[in-house]
N, C-alpha and C positions, 0 to 999 in steps of 0.2 A: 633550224631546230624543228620545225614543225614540219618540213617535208623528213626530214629524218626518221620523226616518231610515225608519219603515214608509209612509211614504207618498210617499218619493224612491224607497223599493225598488219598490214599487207601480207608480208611474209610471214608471219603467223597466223592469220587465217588463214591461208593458201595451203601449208603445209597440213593444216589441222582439217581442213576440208578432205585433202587428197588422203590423209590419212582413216578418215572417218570412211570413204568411199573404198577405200584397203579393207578396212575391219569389217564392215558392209557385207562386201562381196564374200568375203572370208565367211561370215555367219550364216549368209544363204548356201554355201554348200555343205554349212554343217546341220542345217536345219536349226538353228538357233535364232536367239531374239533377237531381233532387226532394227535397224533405224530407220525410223518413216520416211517418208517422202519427205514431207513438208521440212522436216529438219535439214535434209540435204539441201533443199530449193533456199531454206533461211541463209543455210552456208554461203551460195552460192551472192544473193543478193549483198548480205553483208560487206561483200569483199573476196570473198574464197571463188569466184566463178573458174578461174584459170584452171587454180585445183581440183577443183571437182571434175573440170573438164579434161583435165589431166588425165586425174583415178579414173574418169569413165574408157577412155583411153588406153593407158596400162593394165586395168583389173578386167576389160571389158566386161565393166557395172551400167545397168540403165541403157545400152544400147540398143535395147527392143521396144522401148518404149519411147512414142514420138515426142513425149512432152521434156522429155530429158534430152534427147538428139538435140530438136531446135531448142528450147527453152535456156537451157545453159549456155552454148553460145551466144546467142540472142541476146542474154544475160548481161557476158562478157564483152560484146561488142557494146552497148549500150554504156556501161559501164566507161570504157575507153574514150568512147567520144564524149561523154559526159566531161569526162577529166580534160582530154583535148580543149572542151569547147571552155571549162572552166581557166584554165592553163591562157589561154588565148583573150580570153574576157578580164582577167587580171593582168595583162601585157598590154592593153591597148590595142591590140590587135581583130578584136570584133567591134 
């Protein structure tokens, strides 16, 4: 039940990230009001790192700036082993 509900939170943040980095990229070629940084960076820690790493990716959003390059993967890797290491520590396994 409870991996269930982490993996509905997951996929909902994730697509709301990648979507948020869609409408992003969209308002900067229109000249319009922008989402900050720091809201994208929240997205990504939250849970949304894949997604946003995604939108950066398909919308080629934040890819000139070094803190978005590494920082979101960085993010996403972090993330992974966190759960790995978690996954692992509740099996008896560490």
């Amino acid at each position: 039940m409870i991996l269930k509900a982490i993996a509905v939170y997951l996929a909902i943040i994730n697509v709301t990230a990648f979507a948020v980095c869609g409408a992003d990229k969209s308002a900067a070629k229109r000249g319009a009001w922008r989402v900050p940084e720091k809201t994208l960076f929240l997205l990504a820690i939250i849970g949304g790192s894949l997604g946003l790493w995604l939108g950066m990716k398909v919308f080629r959003h934040k890819t000139k700036h070094w803190y978005f390059v590494v920082g979101v993967p960085l993010i996403f890797i972090i993330q992974v082993a966190a759960c790995i290491f978690i996954y692992l520590k509740t099996n008896g396994n560490v």
